[in-house]
N, C-alpha and C positions, 0 to 999 in steps of 0.2 A: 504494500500500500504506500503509495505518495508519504511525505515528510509533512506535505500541507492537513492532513487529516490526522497526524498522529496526536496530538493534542487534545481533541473530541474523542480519539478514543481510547486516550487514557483515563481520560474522564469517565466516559461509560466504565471500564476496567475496574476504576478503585469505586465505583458506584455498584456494579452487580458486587467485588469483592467487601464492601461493607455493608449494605445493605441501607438500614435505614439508620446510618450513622450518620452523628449529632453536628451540625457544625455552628459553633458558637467563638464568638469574639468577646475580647478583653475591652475595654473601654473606659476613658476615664481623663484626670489631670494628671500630668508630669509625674515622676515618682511617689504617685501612689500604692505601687507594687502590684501591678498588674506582671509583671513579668516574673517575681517572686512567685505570685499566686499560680502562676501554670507549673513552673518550677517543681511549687509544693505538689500540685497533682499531678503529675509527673511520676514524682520521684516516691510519693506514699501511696500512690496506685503501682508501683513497682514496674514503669513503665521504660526506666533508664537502666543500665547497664552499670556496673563499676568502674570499667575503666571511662565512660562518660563523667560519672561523678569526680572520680580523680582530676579530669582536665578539667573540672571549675571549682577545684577548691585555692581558697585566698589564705593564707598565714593560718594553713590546718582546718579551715573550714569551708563550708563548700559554700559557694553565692548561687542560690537558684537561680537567679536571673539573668544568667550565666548560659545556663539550658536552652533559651531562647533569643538573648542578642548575642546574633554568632556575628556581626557585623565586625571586623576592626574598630570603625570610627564607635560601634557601638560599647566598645567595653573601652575603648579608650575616655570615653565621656561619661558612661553608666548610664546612658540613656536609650531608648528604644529609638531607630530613625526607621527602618522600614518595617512592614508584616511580617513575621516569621508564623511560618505555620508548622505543626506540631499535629502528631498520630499517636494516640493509645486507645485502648479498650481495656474495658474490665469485663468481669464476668455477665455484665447482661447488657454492654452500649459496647458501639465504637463510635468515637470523638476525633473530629478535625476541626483541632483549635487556632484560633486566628488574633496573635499578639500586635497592639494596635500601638504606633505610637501615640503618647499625650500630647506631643508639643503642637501646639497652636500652627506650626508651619508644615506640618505635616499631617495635618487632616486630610487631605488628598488620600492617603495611605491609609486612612483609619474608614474612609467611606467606600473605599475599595472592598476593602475587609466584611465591611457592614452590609455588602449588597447583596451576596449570596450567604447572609448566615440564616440561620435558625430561630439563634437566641444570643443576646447578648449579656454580658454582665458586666453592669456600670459599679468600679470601685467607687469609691472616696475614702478618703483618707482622715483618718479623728484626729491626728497630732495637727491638721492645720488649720482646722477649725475651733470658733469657739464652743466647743462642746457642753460648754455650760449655760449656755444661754440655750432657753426654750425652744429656740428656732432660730439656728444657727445659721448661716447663708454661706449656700453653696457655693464650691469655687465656678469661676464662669465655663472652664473647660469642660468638666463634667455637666453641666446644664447644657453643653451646646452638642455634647454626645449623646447624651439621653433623646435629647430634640431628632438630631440625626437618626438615632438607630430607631424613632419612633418613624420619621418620615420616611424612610427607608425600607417601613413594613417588616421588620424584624418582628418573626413573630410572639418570641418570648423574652422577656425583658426581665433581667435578673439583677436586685442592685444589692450589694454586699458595702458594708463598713468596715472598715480594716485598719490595723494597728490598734484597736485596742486594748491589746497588751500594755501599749506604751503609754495609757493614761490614766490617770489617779485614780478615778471612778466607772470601771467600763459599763456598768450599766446603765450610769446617769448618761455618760457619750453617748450609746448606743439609743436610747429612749428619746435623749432631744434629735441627734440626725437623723434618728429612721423617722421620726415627725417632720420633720423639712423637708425629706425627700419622699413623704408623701403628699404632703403639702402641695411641690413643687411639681410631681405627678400627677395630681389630681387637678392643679391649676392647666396644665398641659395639655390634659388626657389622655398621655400615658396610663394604658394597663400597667402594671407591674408584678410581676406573679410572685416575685416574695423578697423580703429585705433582709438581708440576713449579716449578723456580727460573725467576721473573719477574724482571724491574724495567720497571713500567710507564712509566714517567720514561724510563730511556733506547730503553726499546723491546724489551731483549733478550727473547728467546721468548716473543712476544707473537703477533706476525704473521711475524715474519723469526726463523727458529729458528738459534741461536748452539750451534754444535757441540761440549762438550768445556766451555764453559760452567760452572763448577760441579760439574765432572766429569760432565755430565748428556750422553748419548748420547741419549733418546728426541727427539720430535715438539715442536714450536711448539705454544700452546696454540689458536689459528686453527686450525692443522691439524690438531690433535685432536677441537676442536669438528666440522671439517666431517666428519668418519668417523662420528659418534655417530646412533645413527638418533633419530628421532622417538616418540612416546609412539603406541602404536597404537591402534585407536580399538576397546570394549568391546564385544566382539563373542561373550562368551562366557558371558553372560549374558542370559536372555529381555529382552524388550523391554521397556523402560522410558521414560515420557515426562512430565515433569515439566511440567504446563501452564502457560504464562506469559503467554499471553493469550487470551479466545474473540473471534473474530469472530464477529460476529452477523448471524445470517439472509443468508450472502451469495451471491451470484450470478457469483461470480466463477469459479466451476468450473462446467461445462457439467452436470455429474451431480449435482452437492450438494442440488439441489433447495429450494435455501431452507437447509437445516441449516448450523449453527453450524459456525465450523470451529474446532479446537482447535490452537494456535500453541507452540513451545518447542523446546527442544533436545533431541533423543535424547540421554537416557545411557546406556542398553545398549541391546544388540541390533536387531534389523532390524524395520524395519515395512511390512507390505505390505497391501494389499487383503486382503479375506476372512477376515484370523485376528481371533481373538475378544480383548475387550480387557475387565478390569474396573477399574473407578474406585474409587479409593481416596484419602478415606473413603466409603463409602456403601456397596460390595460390589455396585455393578449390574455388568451386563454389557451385552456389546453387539459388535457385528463391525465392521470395518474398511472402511466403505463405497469413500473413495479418500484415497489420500497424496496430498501437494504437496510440492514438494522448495523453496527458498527463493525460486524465479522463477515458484511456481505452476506448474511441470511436472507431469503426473501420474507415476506410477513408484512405488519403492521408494526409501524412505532408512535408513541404517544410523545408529549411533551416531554422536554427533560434530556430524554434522550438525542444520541446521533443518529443522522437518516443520511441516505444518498436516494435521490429522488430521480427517476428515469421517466421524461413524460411522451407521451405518444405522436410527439412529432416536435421539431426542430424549432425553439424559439429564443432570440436576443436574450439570454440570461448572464448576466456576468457577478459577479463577486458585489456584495453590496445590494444588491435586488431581494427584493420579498417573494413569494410564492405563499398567496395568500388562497383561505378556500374560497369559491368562486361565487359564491350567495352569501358568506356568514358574513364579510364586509362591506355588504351594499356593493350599487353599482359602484358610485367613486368613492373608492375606501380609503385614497390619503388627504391628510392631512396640513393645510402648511400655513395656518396662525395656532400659534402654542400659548398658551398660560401654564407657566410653571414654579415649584419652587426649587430655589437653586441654592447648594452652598458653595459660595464665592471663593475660592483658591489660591487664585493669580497675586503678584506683587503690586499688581497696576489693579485700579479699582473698574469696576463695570460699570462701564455707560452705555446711558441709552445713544442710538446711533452705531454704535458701532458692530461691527462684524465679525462672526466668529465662526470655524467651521465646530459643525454638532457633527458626534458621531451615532448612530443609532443601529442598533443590531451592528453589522459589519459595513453599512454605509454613510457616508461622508457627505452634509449638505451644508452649503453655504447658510448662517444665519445672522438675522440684524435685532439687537434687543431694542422692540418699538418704545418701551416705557418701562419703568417701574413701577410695579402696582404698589410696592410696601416695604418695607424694612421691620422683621422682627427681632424684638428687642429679647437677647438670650436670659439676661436676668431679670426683665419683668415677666418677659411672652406679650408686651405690647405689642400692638401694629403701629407705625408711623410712615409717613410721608419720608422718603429720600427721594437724591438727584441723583447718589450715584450709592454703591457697594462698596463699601473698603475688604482687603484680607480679609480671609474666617467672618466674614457677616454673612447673616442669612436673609430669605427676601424674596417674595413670589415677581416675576417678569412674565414679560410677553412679549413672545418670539416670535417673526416673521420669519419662514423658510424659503429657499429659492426653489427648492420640489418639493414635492409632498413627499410624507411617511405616512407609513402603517401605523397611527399611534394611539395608544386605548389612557387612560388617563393608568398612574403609577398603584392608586387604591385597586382596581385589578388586575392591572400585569406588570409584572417586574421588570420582564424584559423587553414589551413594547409601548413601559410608560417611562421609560429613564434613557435620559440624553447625559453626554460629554462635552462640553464645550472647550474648545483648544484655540489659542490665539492664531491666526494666520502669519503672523510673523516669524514670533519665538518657535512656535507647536509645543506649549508647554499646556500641560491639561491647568485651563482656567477656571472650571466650573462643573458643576454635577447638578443636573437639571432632574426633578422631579413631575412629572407631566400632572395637572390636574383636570385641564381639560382644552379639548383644540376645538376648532370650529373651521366655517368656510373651507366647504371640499374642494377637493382640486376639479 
């Protein structure tokens, strides 16, 4: 098989080989010990080796967090710069975990992480709060991740207090922040499926749950994660197929006859033989001669999955093109005025007028942000009036495109409601666009 497909199906690979393994991200402010905290499950789900432990111990003791910035620049600073991802199981889940950095510059990294998770777990941290006051006020990094992993449709939201080990009274810390942080959830409308006192350092309710703890009666956060189901695959939406490569003229299917096959990941719905399919741009049509599932099986593949698509006669498809089902999106099923919310990335702030290419499935369209609708304020959750977007601001726009997309708003498709926006200059990804709703069909 081609180089260009091995990617999709490794994905399918480690997907039939774990099953309906968990994938959840770390999240939060700066050294709060999110990378400790994987460290710890890790290393007390007996997921490391010995001679790993040896190569992260510091003056005879080992730094969890160590386990996961295998970066240079990253142990040379002690900080997390990009995602590191992490594989264990225990006896009843398998977990792919997603180490996010905190720093404010590297949200780009942390939203990456947050777009195919499951579940997330927002730390914070007790030693940098005032823990003694009734309602302590969260740091702004973590208010602006929770917000993210909320808009980003994470379906399980797990927020843990941690370090307190290291403070006078951990009960009383733990009592006023988990009030804040409900507070601040429920100002929100964050779900939150449970708040739970950590300390990654020593271990408490990490993997071995400490009963009475903090006055805390619930679950270890291990045992919480393994209850949480998986993100289930978009099944309630016609068929949608974002092409990401063509094989050409191939012989590799006894029916194909020579025709092209079309290669990528279902993002909604079922594909089978015989139903009719239109490409988008262009508006042709065409029927579904035979599916390949990712070992070249003939059959049906659902969402989720990799497909190569062979259709019953010869049409303009190239890389970047939809194959959409032929009735479920209307006659003209793209899109090209967007409303969205976006978090802002770029060094340079976002203005309205200016141009940026979006990237959407695997295609690339010119885009102009016509206004700002709002600027939200991460420590109030106000809405306000801006002109422009600075760094890390959040902020619903509305985007003019030069073509249409296939695009469903982000509350029901993940993969046909979420745009990229990158500068045409630098090509530095500027923005992470959340679709809420388009209008004016092509």
């Amino acid at each position: 098989m081609s180089s260009h497909t091995t990617e999709a199906t490794r994905t399918d690979a480690l997907e039939q080989d774990t099953g309906a393994a968990l994938r959840f991200v770390t999240c939060g402010s700066v050294d709060d010990g999110k990378s400790t905290l994987i460290g710890r499950l890790l290393v007390d789900s007996r997921a490391v080796l010995q001679d790993q432990l040896a190569s992260v111990e510091r003056s005879g003791k080992v730094d969890l967090a160590l386990l996961t910035d295998g970066l240079q620049a990253e142990r040379e600073q002690g900080i997390t710069i990009d995602v590191a991802y992490r594989y264990f199981n225990t006896a009843r889940r398998k977990f792919i975990i997603a180490d996010a950095p905190g720093h404010e510059q590297y949200t780009r990294n942390m939203v990456t992480a947050a777009s195919s998770a499951d579940a997330a777990v927002v730390l914070v941290d007790a030693t940098k709060l005032d823990w003694r006051s009734e309602l302590p006020e969260l740091l702004p990094q973590a208010r602006r991740h929770s917000l993210l992993v909320h808009g980003l449709r994470v379906p399980h939201i797990v927020m843990a207090v941690n370090k307190l080990d290291a403070v006078d009274d951990p009960a009383q810390a733990f009592a006023h922040i988990s009030a804040a942080m409900t507070q601040f959830a429920e100002a929100a409308g964050i779900a939150v499926k449970a708040i739970i006192p950590v300390s990654a350092l020593i271990g408490y309710n990490v993997v071995d749950a400490n009963p009475g703890w903090c006055n805390y009666s619930g679950p270890g956060l291990l045992a919480l994660l393994e209850q949480l189901s998986a993100t289930p695959a978009d099944l309630n939406h016609p068929f949608a197929l974002p092409v990401q490569w063509v094989e050409k003229f191939s012989s590799s299917a006894d029916t194909s006859q020579g025709r092209r096959i079309f290669w990528g990941r279902v993002a909604s719905g079922v594909v089978a033989p015989g139903q009719s399919v239109t490409v988008l741009p262009g508006g042709k049509t065409a029927v579904v001669a035979e599916v390949l599932d990712h070992t070249r099986t003939p059959g049906t593949v659902k969402a989720g999955h990799s497909v190569g698509v062979i259709l019953d006669r010869e049409l303009d498809v190239s890389r970047g093109d939809m194959l959409l089902a032929a009735e479920g999106f209307g006659a003209t099923p793209g899109q090209r005025e967007i409303t969205a919310m976006v978090a802002w990335m770029d060094d340079e702030p976002l203005l309205p007028g200016r141009v940026y290419w979006a990237l959407h499935g695997h295609r690339w369209v010119k885009a102009k942000i016509k206004r700002i609708v709002h600027q939200i304020d991460v420590n109030t959750l106000q809405k306000h009036d801006a002109s422009q977007l600075e760094p890390n601001a959040m902020g619903v726009i509305e985007l003019s495109l030069q073509e249409a997309i296939a695009a469903l708003p982000y509350a029901e498709s993940r993969v046909l409601g979420s745009l990229v926006l990158v500068d045409t200059a630098s090509h530095k990804t500027s923005g992470a666009a959340l679709i809420q709703a388009s209008s004016q069909p092509a």
